[in-house]
C-alpha positions as CSV (number, residue, x, y, z in Angstrom):
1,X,0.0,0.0,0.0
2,X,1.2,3.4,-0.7
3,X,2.1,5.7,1.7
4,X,-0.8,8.7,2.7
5,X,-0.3,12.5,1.1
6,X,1.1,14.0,3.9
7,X,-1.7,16.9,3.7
8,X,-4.7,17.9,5.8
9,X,-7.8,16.7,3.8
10,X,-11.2,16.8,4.9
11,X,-14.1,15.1,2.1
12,X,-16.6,14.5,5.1
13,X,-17.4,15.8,8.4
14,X,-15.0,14.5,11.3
15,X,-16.4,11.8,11.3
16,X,-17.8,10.4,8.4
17,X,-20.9,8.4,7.3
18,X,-18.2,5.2,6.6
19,X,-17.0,5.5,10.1
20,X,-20.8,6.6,11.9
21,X,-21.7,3.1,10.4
22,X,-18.7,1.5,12.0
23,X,-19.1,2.8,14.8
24,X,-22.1,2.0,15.3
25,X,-21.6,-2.1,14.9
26,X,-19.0,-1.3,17.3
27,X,-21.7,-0.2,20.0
28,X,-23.1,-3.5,19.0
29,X,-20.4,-5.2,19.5
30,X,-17.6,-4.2,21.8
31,X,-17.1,-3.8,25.4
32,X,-18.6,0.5,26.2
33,X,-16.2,0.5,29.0
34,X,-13.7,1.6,26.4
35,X,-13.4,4.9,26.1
36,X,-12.8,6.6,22.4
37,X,-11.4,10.2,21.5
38,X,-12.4,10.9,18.3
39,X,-14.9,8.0,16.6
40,X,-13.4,7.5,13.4
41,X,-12.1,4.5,11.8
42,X,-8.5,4.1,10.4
43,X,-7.2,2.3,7.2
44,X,-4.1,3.4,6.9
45,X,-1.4,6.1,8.9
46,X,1.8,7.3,8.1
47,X,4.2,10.0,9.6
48,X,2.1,13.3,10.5
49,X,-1.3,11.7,8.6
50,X,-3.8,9.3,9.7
51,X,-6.2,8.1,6.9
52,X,-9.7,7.2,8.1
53,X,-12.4,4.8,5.6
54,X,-13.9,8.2,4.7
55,X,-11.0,9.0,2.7
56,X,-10.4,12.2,5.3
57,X,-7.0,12.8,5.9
58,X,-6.3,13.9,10.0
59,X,-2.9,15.5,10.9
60,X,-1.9,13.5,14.1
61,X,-1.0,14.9,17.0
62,X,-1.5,11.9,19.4
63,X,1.2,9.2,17.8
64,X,-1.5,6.6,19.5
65,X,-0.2,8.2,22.9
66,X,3.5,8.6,22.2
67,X,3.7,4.9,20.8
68,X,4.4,5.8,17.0
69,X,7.6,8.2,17.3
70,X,8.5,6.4,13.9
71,X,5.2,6.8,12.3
72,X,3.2,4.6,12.0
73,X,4.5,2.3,9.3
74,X,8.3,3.4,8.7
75,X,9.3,1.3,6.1
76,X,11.6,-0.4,8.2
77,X,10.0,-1.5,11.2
78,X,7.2,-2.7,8.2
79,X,10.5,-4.7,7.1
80,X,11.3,-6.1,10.4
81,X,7.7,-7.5,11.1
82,X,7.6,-8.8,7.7
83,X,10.3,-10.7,7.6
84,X,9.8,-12.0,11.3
85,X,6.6,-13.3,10.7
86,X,7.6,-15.0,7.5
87,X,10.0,-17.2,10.2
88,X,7.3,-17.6,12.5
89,X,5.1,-15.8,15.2
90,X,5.7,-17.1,18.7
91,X,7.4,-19.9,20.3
92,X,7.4,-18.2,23.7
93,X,10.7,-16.8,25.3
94,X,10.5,-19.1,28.3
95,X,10.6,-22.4,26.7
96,X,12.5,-21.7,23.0
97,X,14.7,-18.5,22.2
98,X,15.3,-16.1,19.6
99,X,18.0,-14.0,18.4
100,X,15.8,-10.5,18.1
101,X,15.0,-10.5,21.8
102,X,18.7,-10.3,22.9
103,X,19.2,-7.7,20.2
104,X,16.5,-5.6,22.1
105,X,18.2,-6.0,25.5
106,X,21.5,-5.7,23.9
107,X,20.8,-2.3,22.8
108,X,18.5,-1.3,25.7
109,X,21.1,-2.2,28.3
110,X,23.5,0.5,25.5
111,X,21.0,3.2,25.4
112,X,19.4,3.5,29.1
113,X,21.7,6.0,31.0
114,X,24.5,4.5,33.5
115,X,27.9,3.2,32.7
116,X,27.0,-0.1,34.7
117,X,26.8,-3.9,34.0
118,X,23.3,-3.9,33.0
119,X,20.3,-6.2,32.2
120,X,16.9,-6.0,30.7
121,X,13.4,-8.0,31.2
122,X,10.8,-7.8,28.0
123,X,6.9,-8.0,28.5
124,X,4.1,-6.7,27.0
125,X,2.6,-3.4,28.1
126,X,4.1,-0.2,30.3
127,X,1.5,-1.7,33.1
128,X,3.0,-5.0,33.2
129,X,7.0,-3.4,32.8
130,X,5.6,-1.7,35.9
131,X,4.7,-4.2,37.8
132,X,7.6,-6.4,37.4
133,X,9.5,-3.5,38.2
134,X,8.0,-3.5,41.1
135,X,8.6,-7.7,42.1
136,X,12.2,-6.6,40.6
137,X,12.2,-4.1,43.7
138,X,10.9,-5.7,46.4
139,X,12.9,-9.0,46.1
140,X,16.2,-7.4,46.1
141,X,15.8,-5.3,49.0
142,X,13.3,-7.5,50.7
143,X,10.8,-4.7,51.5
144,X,7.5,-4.0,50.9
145,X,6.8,-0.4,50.6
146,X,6.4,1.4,47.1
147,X,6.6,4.9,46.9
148,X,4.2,7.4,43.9
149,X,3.8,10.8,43.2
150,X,0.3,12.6,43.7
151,X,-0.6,13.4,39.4
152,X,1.1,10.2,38.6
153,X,0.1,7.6,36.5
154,X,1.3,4.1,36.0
155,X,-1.4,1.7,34.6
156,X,-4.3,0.4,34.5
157,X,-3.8,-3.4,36.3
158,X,-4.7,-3.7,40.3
159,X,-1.5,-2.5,41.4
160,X,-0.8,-0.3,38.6
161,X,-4.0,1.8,39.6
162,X,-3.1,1.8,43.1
163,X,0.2,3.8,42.1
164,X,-2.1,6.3,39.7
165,X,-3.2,8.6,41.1
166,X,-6.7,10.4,39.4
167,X,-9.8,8.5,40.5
168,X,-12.4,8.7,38.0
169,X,-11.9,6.7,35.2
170,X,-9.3,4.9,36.0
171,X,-9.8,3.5,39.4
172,X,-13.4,4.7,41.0
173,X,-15.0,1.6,41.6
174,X,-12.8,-1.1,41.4
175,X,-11.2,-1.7,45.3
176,X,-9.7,-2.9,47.0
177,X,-6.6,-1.6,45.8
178,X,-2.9,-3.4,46.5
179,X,-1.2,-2.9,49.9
180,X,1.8,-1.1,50.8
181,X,1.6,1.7,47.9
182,X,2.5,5.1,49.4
183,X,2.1,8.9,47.3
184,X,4.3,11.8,48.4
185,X,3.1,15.5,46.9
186,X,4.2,15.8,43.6
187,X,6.3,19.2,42.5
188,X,3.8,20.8,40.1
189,X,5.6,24.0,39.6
190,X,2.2,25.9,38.3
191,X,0.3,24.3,40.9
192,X,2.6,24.7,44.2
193,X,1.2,26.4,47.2
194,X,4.5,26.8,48.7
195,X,7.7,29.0,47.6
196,X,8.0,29.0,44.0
197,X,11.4,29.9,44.2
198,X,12.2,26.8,46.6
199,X,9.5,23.9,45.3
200,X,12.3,21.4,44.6
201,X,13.4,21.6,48.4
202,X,10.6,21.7,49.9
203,X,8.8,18.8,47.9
204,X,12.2,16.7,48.4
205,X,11.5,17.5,52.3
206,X,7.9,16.6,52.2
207,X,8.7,13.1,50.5
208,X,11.4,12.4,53.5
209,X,9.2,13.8,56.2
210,X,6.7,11.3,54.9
211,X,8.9,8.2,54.2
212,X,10.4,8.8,57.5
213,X,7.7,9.5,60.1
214,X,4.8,7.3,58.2
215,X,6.2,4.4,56.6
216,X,10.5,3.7,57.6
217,X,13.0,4.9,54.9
218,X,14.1,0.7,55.9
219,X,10.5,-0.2,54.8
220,X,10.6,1.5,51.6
221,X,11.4,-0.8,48.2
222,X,11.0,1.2,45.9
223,X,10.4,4.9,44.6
224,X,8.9,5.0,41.0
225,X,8.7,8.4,39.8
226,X,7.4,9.5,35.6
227,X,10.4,12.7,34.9
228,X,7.8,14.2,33.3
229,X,4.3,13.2,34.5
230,X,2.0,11.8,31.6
231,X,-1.6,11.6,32.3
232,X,-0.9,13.8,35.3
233,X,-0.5,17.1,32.5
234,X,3.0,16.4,31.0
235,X,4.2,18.0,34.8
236,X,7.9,18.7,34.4
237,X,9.8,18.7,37.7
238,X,12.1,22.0,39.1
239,X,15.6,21.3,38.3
240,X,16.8,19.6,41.3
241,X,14.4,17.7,42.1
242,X,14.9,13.9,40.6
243,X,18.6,14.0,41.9
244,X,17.6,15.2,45.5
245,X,15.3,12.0,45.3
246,X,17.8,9.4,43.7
247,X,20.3,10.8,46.3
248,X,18.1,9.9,49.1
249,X,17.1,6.6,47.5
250,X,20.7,5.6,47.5
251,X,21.4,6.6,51.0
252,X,19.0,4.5,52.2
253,X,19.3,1.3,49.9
254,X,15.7,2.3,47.9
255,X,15.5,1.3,44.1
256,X,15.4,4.2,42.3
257,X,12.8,3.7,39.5
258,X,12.2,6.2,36.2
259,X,8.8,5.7,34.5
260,X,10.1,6.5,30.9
261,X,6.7,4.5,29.7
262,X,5.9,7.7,28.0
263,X,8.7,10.2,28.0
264,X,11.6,7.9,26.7
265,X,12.6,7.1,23.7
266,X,13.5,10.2,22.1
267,X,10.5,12.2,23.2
268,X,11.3,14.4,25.3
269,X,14.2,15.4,22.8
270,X,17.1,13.3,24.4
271,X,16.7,9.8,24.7
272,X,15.3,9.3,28.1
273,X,13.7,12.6,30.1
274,X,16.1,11.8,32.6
275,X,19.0,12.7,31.3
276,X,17.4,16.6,31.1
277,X,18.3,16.1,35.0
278,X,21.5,14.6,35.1
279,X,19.5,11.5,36.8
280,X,21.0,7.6,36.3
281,X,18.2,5.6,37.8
282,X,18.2,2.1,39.3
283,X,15.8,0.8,36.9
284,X,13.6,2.6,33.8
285,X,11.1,1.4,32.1
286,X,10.2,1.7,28.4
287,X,7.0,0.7,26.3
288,X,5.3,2.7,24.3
289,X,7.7,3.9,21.2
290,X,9.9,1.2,21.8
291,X,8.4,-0.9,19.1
292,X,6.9,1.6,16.4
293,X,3.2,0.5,17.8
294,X,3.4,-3.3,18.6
295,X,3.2,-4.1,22.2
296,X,6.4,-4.8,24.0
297,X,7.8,-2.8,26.8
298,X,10.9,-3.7,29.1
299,X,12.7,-3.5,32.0
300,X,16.2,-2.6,32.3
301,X,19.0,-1.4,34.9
302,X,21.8,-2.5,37.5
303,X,22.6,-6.3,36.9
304,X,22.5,-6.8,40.5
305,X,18.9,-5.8,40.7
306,X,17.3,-7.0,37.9
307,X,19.2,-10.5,38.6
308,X,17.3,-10.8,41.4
309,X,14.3,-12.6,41.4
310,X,14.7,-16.3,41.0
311,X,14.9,-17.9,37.4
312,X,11.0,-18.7,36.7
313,X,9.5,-15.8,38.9
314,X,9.4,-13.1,35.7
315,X,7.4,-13.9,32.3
316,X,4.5,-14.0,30.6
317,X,3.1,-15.9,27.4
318,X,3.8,-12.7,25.0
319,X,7.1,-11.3,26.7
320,X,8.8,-10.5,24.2
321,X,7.2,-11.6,21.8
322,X,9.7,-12.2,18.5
323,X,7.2,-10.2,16.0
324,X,7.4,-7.1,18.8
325,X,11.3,-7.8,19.4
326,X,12.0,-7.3,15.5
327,X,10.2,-4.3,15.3
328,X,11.7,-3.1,18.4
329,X,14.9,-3.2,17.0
330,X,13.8,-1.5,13.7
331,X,12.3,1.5,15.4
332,X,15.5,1.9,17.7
333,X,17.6,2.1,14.9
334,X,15.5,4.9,13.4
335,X,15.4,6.6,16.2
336,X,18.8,6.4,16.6
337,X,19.9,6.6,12.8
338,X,17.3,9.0,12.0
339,X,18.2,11.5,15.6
340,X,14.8,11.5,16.3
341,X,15.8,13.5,19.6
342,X,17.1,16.1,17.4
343,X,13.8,16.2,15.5
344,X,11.7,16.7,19.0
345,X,13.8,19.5,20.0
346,X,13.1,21.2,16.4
347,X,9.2,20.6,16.9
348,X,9.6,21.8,20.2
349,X,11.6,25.5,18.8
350,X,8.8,25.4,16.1
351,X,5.3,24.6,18.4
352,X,6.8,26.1,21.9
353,X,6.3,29.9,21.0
354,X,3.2,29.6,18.8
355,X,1.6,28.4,22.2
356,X,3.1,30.6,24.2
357,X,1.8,33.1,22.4
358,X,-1.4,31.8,23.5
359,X,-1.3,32.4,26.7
360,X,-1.1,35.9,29.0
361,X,-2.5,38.4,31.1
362,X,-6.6,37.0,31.2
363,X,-5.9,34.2,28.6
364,X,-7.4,31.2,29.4
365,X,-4.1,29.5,28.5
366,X,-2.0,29.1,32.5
367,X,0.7,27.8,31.8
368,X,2.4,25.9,28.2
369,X,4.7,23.1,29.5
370,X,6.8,20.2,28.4
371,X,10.2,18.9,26.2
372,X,10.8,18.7,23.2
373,X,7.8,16.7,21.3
374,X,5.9,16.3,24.7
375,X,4.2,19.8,25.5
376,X,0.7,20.8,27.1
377,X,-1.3,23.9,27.4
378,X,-3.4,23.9,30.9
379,X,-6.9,26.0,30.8
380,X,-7.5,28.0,33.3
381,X,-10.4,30.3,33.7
382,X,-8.9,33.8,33.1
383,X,-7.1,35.8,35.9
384,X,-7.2,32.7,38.3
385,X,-5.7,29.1,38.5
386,X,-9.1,27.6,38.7
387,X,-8.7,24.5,35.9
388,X,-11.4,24.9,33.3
389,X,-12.1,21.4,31.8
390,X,-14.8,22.8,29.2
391,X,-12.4,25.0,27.8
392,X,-9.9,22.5,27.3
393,X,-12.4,20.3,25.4
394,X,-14.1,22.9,23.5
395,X,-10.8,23.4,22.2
396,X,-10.0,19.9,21.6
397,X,-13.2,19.0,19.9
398,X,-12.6,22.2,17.6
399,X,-9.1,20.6,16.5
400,X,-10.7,17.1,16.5
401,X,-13.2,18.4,14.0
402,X,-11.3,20.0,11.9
403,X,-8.9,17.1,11.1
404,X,-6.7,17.6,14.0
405,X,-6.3,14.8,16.1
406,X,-5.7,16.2,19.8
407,X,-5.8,14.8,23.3
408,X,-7.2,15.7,26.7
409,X,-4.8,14.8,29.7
410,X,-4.1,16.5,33.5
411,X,-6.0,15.5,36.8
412,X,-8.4,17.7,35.9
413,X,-9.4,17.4,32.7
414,X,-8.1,20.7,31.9
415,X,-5.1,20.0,29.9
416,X,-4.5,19.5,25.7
417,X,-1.3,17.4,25.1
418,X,0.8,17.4,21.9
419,X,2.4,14.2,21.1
420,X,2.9,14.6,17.5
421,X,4.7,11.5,15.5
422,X,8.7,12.5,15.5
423,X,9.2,12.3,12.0
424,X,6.2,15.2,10.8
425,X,7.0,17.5,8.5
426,X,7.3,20.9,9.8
427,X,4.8,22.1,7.3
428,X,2.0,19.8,9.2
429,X,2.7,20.5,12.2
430,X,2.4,24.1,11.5
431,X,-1.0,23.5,10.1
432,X,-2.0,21.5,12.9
433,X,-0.9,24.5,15.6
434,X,-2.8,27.0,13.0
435,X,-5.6,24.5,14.3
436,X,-5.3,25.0,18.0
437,X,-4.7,28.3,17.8
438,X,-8.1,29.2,16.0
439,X,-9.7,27.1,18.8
440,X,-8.2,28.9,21.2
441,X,-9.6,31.9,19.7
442,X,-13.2,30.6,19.3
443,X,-13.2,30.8,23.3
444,X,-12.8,34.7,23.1
């Protein structure tokens, strides 16, 4: 199949008769629990373009939530499954092996910051890379405690929404939640009540107070922080902050954990967001981009740690998987190959000021945040801090509309995240931002 035009297009409303009628067997058919953004109906994606049945073309500024850096069929991650599942699909890593799954921890264990010996567990989603981190953790140190951020998110699974922290959707209703997961205040600069010259300090302080007095630093197996905070509102920490913490975690034989699920890779316009900070954690995570939109995420850090937990006690059916592996090690040569970094901190230079310029005296625009291909406009209603949800999906729904594929994010609703694919043309993702910004005007 040929590639998409790489150019707005709209033939129908947003969305379609094609996809109305598709979505409506889906109604009929699938699970309403699942939530949906935009109701239309793919048949092909590429780059900065998604193409749905109505022959619309949507400039993407989701990347399927920061999964398809490299597009969404890069010609050589298409390559890599091809081939792969010409040889076969699945033989399961636990009882046969295959050569793509060492190449991804081979250049996992080469990419992940830290000069160390290193080792890597694959699985299947960030939830599941999350909670193996988590086994990882506690078995080494022999602890229980785990220790999240107020904004954070880390999943969806039992324990995973235990460490998230917003409510409704993703956890009202379904406690009892695990045991033994602990949140600390997180350092939302735009947010703090405290000395905004000093929020680093005095958020560091809070989270020893806390570990110390409520739970035992010796209790504590883990901290897992995001370096920029995903769902949360793309929350980037003061400077300071993630090496007072990794300091402290050190000091008192804590695994230090970095929840790259959705910053790493490139994102964030260096490899992994930690790096912004200076930061070499323990253990970091990866999913998402790792394998240009098949599902495979991993675990990787100090040898000693992750060589833990006896031979048997880490797994799954798909881990792995040799179809996910060989894409895997498409899309990190392309990101790599292709400095995909470098072409996040170009969108960033090009999208950064066009949204600042939003924002202002009585705008409804508080504050723009984020790195380099990972940045976020939080509504506010003018003059105060007060979030305004309504705004943020008025403005949304006028992008969504109008062929511009947008997403809501933040703990309140009240927050429009750009994730757009890493390899967009400039020319579409200045088309997109005209977009946004003419939605931002329709709230005038």
């Amino acid at each position: 199949m040929s590639q998409p035009v790489q150019q707005r297009i709209l033939k129908t409303a947003i969305p379609g008769p094609e996809s109305a009628k598709l979505h409506h067997r889906r109604t009929q058919a699938f699970s309403a629990s699942f939530g949906i953004t935009l109701p239309v109906f793919i048949e092909s994606a590429d780059r900065g373009i998604l193409v749905d049945v109505d022959g619309n073309h949507l400039i993407d500024l989701a990347s399927g939530i920061a999964v398809t850096s490299v597009g969404a069929a890069h010609p050589k991650v298409v390559e890599a499954v091809k081939n792969q599942a010409e040889r076969f699909t699945h033989t399961c890593l636990m009882v046969t092996q295959y050569e793509p799954a060492v190449q991804v921890a081979e250049r996992l264990n080469t990419l992940t910051p830290g000069d160390f010996d290193k080792r890597t567990g694959l699985f299947s989603t960030g939830a599941e890379a999350i909670e193996n981190v988590v086994k990882i953790s506690r078995t080494y140190t022999g602890r229980d405690a785990i220790i999240v951020l107020s904004h954070a998110y880390h999943g969806r699974t039992l324990l995973t929404m235990t460490m998230t922290a917003k409510n409704a959707p993703y956890k009202e209703g379904f406690g009892p939640f695990a045991p033994e997961v602990y949140r600390v205040p997180s350092p939302y600069p735009y947010r703090w009540n405290g000395n905004p010259e000093n929020i680093a300090q005095e958020a560091f302080d809070q989270l020893v107070d806390q570990i110390t007095t409520q739970i035992g630093a010796h209790n504590v197996a883990a901290i897992i922080i995001e370096p920029i905070q995903g769902e949360g509102g793309f929350i980037v920490p003061p400077p300071g902050y993630l090496a007072k913490v990794a300091e402290f975690a050190r000091e008192n034989g804590i695994v230090f954990v970095a929840d790259e699920i959705q910053a790493g890779l490139g994102r964030t316009g260096d490899l992994f967001a930690v790096n912004h900070e200076g930061v070499v954690p323990d253990l970091i995570t990866t999913a998402k981009a790792l394998a240009g939109g098949l599902p495979l995420s991993a675990v990787t850090g100090r040898a000693e740690i992750m060589d833990a937990v006896p031979a048997g006690g880490l797994g799954g059916t798909y881990s792995g998987n040799p179809i996910a592996c060989a894409a895997a090690v498409a899309a990190l040569d392309v990101i790599v190959e292709e400095d995909l970094p470098g072409k996040a901190q170009r969108i960033e230079a090009i999208a950064r000021p066009r949204l600042e310029a939003l924002g202002g005296d009585g705008s409804v625009i508080g504050e723009v945040r984020g790195r380099g291909a990972m940045l976020a406009m939080e509504f506010v209603k003018p003059g105060t801090k007060i979030p305004d949800a309504a705004a943020a999906k008025q403005v949304a729904d006028h992008a969504n509309s109008n062929g511009v594929l947008t997403l809501t994010a933040g703990t309140y609703g009240n927050v429009i995240r750009l994730l757009p694919p890493l390899v967009m043309g400039e020319d579409l993702l200045n088309e997109g931002l005209d977009v946004i910004e003419a939605g931002v005007r329709t709230l005038a």
